[in-house]
C-alpha positions in Angstrom: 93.5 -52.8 17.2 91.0 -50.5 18.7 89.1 -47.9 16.2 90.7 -45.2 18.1 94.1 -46.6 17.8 93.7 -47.5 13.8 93.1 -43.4 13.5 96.1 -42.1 15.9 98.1 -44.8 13.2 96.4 -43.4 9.9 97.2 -40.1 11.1 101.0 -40.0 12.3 102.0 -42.3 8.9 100.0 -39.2 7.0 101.8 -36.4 8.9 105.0 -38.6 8.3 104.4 -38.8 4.6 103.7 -35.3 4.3 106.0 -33.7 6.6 108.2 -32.4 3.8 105.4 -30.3 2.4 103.3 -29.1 5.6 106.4 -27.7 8.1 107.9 -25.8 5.2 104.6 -24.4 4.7 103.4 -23.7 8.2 106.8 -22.4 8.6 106.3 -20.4 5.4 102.7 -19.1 6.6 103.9 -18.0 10.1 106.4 -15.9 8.7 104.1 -14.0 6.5 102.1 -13.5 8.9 104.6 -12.4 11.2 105.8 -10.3 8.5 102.0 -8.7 7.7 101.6 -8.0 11.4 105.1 -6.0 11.9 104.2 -3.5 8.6 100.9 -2.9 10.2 102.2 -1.6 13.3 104.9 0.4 10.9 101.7 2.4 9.5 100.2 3.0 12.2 103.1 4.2 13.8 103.6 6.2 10.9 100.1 7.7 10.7 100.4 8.6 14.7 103.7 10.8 13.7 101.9 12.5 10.8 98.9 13.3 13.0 101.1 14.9 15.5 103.0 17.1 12.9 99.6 17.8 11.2 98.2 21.2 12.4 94.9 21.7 13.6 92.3 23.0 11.2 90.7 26.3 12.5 87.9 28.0 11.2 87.9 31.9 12.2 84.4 33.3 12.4 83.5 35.2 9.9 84.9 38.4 8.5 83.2 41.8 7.9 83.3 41.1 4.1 81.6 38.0 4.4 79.0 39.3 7.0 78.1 42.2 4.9 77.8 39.7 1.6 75.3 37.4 4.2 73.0 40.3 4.4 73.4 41.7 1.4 71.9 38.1 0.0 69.2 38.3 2.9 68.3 41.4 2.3 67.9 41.0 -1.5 65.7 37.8 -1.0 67.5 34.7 0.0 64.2 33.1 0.3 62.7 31.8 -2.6 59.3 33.2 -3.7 56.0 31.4 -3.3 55.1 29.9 -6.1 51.7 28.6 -6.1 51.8 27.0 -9.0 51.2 27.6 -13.4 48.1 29.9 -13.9 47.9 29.8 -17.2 50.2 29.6 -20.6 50.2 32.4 -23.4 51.7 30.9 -26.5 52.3 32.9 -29.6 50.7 31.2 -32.8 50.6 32.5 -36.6 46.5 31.9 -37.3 44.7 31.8 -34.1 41.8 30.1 -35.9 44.1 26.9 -36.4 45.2 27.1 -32.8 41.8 27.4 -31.5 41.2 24.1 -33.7 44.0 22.1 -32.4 43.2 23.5 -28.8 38.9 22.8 -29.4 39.0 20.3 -31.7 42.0 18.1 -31.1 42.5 18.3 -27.5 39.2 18.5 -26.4 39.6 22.4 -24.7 36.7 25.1 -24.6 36.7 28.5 -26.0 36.2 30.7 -23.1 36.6 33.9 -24.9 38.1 35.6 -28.1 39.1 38.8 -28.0 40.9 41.5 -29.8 43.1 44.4 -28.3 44.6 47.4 -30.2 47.1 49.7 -29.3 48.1 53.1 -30.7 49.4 51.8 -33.4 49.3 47.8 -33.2 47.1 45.4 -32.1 46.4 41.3 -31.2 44.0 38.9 -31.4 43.6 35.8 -28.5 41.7 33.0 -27.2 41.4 31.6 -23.8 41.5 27.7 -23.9 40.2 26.0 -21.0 39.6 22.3 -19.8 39.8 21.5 -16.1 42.7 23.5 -14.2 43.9 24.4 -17.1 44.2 27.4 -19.9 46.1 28.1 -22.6 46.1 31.9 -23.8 46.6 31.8 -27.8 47.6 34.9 -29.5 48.7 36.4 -32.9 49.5 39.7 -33.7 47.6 41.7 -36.6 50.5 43.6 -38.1 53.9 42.3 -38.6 55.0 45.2 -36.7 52.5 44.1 -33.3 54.6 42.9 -30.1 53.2 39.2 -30.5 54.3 39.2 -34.9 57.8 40.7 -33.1 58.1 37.9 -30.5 57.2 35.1 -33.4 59.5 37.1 -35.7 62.5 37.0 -33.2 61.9 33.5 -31.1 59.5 31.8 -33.6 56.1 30.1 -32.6 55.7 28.9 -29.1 55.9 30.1 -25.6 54.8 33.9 -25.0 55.3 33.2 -21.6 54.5 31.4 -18.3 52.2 32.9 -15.8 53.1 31.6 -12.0 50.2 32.0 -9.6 51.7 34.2 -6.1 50.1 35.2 -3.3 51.3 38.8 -3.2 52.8 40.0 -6.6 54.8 42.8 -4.8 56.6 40.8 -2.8 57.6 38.8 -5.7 58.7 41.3 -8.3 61.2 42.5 -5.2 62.2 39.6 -4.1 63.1 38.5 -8.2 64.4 42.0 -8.8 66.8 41.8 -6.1 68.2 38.4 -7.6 68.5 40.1 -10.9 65.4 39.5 -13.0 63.9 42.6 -14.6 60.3 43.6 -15.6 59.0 45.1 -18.2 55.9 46.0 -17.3 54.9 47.9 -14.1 51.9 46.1 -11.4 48.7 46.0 -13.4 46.1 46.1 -10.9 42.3 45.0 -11.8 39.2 44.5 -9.8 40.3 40.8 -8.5 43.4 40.3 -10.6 46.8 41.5 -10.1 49.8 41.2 -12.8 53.4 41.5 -13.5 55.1 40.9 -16.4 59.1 39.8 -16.6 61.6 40.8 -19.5 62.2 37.9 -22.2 65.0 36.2 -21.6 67.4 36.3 -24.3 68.7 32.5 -23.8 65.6 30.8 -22.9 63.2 33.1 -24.9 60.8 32.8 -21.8 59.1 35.4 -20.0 57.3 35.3 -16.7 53.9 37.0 -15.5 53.0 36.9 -11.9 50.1 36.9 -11.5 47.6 37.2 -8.8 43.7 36.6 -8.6 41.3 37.7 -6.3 37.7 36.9 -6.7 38.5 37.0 -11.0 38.7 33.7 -12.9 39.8 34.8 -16.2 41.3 37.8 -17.2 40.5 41.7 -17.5 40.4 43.2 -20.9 41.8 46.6 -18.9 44.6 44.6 -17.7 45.2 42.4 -20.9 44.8 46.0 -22.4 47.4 48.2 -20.3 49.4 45.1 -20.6 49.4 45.7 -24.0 49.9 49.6 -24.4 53.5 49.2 -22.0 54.7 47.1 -24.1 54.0 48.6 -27.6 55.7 52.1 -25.9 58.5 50.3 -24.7 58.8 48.4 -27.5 59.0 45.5 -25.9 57.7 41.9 -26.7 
């Protein structure tokens, strides 16, 4: 018996042996998939009918309401303002000779100058820290009733506030006014050095100066001075 032969005859006694179990199961397999095909074609179907009933999604232009709220945003700054990035950090300390320690001696900053401010009735002591891009302003207050004992009184030690560097300080306060954020100081203008000084958020506790410099590297003792004398009038801190 040829090789070919010997296989046709291994394969028809194997078929025959087996019958019983493979017909039922083709059988079994061609319904299913008879089956799998006909509820496919029933969704589809069905999702054809739904999209027909389905209305069509319009979107009407917009209405006066909304067009006046569009400018109304536009108008009061949409745009965020420029920031070029942190000038400088005030913190509020309780003994500015152990800050300028941790700041000098610790950390490795420089003190570029100490200096003392008093108001009508009030009056603080600070220190700018320096050391590559950048300063930390350190400042205590010398009476428990001065702006900066007030701050440390009400929020603790820590953050005074957060000077961001602008390009035009104007510009900013309106474009921050108009999105809600008030100021408690008007523009200070020095030779060289513009600044602008937020309220104190009651939340965060942080307060923001804008701040904008001209030709002047550290800061104006009339500015850090005027700066001063708004605040103690308002009462403010």
């Amino acid at each position: 018996m040829h090789v070919t032969d010997k296989r046709a005859h291994t394969e028809e006694k194997f078929f025959h042996d087996h019958a019983k179990w493979i017909i039922p199961g083709y059988a079994t397999l061609l319904i299913w998939n008879q089956a799998v095909s006909k509820l496919m074609t029933l969704s589809l179907n069905w999702l054809r009918h739904l999209n027909r009933r389905t209305p069509k999604m319009t979107y009407p232009a917009d209405s006066p309401s909304d067009a006046s709220l569009k400018n109304s945003i536009e108008a009061n700054g949409r745009h965020n303002p420029r920031f070029r990035g942190i000038d400088h950090i005030a913190l509020a300390v309780h003994k500015l000779d152990d800050a300028i320690h941790l700041f000098q001696d610790v950390l490795g900053f420089k003190l570029r100058r100490r200096l003392q401010i008093k108001g009508k009735t009030t009056g603080m002591v600070c220190a700018d820290m320096v050391r590559d891009d950048m300063c930390f302003v350190l400042c205590q207050g010398t009476e428990p009733e001065s702006q900066v004992a007030q701050l440390v009184q009400h929020y603790g030690v820590g953050l005074a506030h957060v000077a961001l560097s602008v390009a035009d300080v104007s510009a900013a306060v309106n474009t921050l006014r108009a999105r809600g954020l008030s100021f408690d100081t008007t523009i200070i203008e020095g030779p060289g050095l513009t600044q602008a000084f937020s309220s104190r958020c009651p939340n965060t506790g942080i307060s923001f100066e804008l701040i904008h410099r001209n030709g002047e590297e550290a800061f104006l003792e009339n500015n850090i001075q005027e700066l001063f004398e708004q605040l103690e009038k308002s009462g403010k801190y």
